[in-house]
N, C-alpha and C positions, 0 to 999 in steps of 0.2 A: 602725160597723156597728150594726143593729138586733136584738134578739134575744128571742125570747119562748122563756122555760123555765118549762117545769110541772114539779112538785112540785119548787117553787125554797125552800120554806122551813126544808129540811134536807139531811142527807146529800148526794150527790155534786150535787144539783141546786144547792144553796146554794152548795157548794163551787166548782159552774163557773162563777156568778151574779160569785163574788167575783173568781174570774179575770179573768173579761170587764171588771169594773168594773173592776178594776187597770188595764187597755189603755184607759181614757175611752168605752168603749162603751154605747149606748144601750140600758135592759131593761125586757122587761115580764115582770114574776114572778106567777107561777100557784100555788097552794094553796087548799085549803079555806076558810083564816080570812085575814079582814084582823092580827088578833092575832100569827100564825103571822108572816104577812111585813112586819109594820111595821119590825122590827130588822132584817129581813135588809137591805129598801130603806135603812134607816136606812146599815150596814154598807158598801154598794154606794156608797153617794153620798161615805162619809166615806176610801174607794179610789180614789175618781177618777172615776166613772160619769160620763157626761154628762149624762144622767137616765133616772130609774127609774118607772117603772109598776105598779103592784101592783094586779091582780084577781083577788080573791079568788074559789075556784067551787069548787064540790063535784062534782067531773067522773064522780057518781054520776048527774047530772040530764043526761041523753042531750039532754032537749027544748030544754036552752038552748047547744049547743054551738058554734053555727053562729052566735049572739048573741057569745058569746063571743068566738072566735078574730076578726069583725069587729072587736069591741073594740081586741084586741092587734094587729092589722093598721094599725087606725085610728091608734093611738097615736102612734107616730114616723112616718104616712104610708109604712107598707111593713114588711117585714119581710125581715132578709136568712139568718136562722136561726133556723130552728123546730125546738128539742131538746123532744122531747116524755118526758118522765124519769117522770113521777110514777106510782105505784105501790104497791101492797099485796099483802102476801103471806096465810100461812094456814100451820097448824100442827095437819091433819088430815087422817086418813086419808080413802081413797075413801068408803069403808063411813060414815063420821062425817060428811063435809062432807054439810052439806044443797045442794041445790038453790039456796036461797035465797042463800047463801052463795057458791057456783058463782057466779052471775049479778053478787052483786056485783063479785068478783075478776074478772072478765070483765069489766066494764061498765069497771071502774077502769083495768086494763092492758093494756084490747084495745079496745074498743069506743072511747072517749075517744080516745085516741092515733089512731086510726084515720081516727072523723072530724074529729078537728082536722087532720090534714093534708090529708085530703080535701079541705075545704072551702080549707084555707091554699093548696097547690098550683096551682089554674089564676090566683091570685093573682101566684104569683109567677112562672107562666110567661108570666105578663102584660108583667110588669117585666123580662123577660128572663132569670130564672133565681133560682135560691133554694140552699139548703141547709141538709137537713130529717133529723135526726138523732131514733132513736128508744129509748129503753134496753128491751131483750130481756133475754136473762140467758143463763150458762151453763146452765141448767134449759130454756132454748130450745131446746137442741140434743139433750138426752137427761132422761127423766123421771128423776124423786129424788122417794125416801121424803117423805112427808108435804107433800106442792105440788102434791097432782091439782091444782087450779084454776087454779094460780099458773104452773106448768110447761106447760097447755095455754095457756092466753094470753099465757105466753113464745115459745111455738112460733108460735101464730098471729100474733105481732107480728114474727116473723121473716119468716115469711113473705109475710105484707103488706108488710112495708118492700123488702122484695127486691123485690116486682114491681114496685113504685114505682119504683123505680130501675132494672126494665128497661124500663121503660114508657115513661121519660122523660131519660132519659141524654142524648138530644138534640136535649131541647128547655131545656139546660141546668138541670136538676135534678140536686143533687146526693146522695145518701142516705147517713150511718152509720147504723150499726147496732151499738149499743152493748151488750157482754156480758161484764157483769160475774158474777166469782165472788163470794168473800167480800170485801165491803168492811166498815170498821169505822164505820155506820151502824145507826142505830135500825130498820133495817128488823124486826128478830125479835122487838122491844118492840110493834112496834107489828101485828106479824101477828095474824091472828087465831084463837079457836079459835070463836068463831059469830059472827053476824052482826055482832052490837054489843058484844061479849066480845074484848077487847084475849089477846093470849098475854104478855107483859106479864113480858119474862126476857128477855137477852142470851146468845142462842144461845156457845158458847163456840168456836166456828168462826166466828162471826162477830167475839167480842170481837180473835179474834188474826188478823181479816183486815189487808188492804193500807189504811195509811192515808186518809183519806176527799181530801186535800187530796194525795196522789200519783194517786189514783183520776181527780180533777178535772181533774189535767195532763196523765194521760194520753188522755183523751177529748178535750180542747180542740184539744189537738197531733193527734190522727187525722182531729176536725173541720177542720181548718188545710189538712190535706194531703188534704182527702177521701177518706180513707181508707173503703172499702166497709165494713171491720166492723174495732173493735178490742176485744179481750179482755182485760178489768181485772182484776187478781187476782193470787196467787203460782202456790204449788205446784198447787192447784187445776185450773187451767189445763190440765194435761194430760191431763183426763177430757176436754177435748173432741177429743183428738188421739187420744185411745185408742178415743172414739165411731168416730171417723170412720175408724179403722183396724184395728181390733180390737173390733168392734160386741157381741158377743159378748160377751169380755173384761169389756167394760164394761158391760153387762147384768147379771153377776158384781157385779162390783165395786158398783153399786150399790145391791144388794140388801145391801152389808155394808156401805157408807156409815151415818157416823151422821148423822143427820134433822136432830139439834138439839145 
């Protein structure tokens, strides 16, 4: 199989990179830096890859997306999964995040993921079918202290990913929809509290989340079985059973959650 993941140069994205590469599969890995993914590709090839591709993008620049995703398409002539993962969070109130700010975390975890598969889509409804997996979060499903930005471009990647998948269910498109809780990933090192300002601390719900390399098998095993949506995480996990059944409840509850 062929497979293109964004934000492959860490956390669960690397971790499913490494999976795939264990099975002799074919990848093209997405990150900011060629820096970032020289080791991972290094890592992937010395597993068993059949070969790796590494383009590098900063999936802040909207105007080259469409340049891109051709790239990764081009690569092995096709593409048979498209996990779109990469993402950035934030570690500010409504009142605090600017604007500017706003637009980033949007650009990064909504807008990118969005039109990459946009544009990947009638690609592979060409070729007869696809399956195109996208990371949301459990912040998708219900808002939490300190992720105004993060939790509405969880929400709208949920939602986009869902119509995609009613939209084309039968024209063989397949869609996860990947929502993780706490996994033990640099996501809270590297969130932010302004634009170009790192938060730059290991949330301590994040340090005792679910390991990054059980996180990875359980995503790869729901993409296997296409699964509509799997939820990574422990105890965590059952704020989104309490959302959906006790809405209330958990409006409560998250106002006494801690942030970080």
């Amino acid at each position: 199989m062929k497979i293109w993941i964004t934000g492959a140069s860490s956390g669960m994205g690397e971790a499913c990179a490494y999976l795939y590469a264990s099975r002799g599969e074919s990848l093209v890995l997405t990150s900011p830096t060629e820096e970032e993914l020289a080791p991972v590709a290094k890592n992937c090839l010395e597993k068993g890859a059949a070969a790796v591709k590494i383009l590098p993008y900063d999936l802040q620049n909207s105007e080259g997306i469409n340049s891109l995703a051709d790239m990764a398409w081009d690569a092995f002539d096709g593409l048979d999964i498209l996990f779109c993962n990469a993402g950035i969070s934030h570690r500010t109130t409504v009142e605090d995040t600017s604007m500017e700010l706003f637009r980033k975390v949007m650009e990064i975890d909504f807008f990118a993921p969005a039109a990459i598969a946009k544009h990947i889509l009638p690609k592979m409804i060409g070729r007869g079918g696809g399956h195109i997996a996208a990371t949301s979060s459990i912040a998708g499903k219900f808002g939490f202290p300190l992720r105004c930005a993060y939790s509405s471009a969880k929400h709208a990647v949920y939602g986009f990913f869902e119509t995609l998948q009613a939209e084309n269910h039968d024209k063989g498109i397949k869609v996860t929809v990947v929502c993780p809780g706490r996994v033990r990933t640099n996501i809270s090192l590297n969130s932010l509290v302004d634009v170009n300002k790192a938060y730059g601390k290991m949330d301590p719900g994040q340090a005792g989340g679910l390991e990054v390399t059980k996180a990875a098998e359980r995503i790869v095993k729901a993409i296997d079985k296409g699964k509509r949506e799997v939820l990574v995480g422990r105890k965590e996990l059952l704020m989104v059973y309490i959302k959906r059944f006790f809405p209330g409840l958990c409006a409560v509850m998250s106002r006494k959650l801690k942030p970080v």
